[in-house]
N, C-alpha and C positions, 0 to 999 in steps of 0.2 A: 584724782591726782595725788590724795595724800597715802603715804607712804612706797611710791612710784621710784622712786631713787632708792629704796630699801631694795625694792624686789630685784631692779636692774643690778644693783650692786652680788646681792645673792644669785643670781642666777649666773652671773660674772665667775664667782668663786666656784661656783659650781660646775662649770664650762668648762675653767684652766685650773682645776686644782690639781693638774700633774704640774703648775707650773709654779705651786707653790711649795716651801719647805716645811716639812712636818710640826718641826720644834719653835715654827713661829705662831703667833699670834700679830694676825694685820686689824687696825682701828682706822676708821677710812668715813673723815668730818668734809662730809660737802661742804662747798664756799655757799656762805651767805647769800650770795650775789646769782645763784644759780637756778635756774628756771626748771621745775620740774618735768613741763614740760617738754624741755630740749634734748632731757637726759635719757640716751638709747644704749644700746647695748655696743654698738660700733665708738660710740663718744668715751662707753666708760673702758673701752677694750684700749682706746687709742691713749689713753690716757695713763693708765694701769698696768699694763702689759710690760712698758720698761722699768719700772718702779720696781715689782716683782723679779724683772732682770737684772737689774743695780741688787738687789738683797740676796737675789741666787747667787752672784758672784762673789759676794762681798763674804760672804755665809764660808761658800768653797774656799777662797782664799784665808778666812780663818782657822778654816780646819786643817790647809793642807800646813797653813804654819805653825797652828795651835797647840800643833800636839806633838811634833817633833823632837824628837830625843827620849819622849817617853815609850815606855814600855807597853803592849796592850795591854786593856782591860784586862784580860783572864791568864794573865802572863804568859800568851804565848801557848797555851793548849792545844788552842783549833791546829795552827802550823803544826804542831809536832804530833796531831793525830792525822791530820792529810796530806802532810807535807806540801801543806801552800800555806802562804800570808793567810791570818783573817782578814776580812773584810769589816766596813765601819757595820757596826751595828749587829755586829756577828756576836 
């Protein structure tokens, strides 16, 4: 049983890590109160899975207003060699 909520948790990340964002780091303190034994992969999905989706959104709506008004990084390159917008992370 010991380190049983470690493994579940990592194999969790490892499952939905398309559903996680790059630039975070998640720290993720089980309740005292909780039984190693109870802890499955369906319990930590049910659990985890909107949490992740509250910080994916929260993430999106900083960037789409974060950055507004500003210039892109490379001032504007990419656009003027493809004639398209860049993209983030371009």
């Amino acid at each position: 049983m010991r380190n049983r909520v470690k493994r579940v948790l990592r194999e969790f990340f490892r499952l939905y890590q398309c559903e996680c964002d790059p630039p975070h780091d998640y720290v993720v303190v089980p309740k005292k109160h909780l039984d190693p034994r109870q802890v499955g992969l369906d319990m930590v999905k049910d659990e985890l899975l909107p949490v992740l989706g509250r910080i994916s959104r929260q993430t999106e709506k900083a960037r789409g207003t974060g950055t507004a008004g500003r210039p892109p990084a490379d001032g504007g390159a990419a656009a003027e060699r493809t004639g398209t917008p860049p993209q983030d992370g371009a």
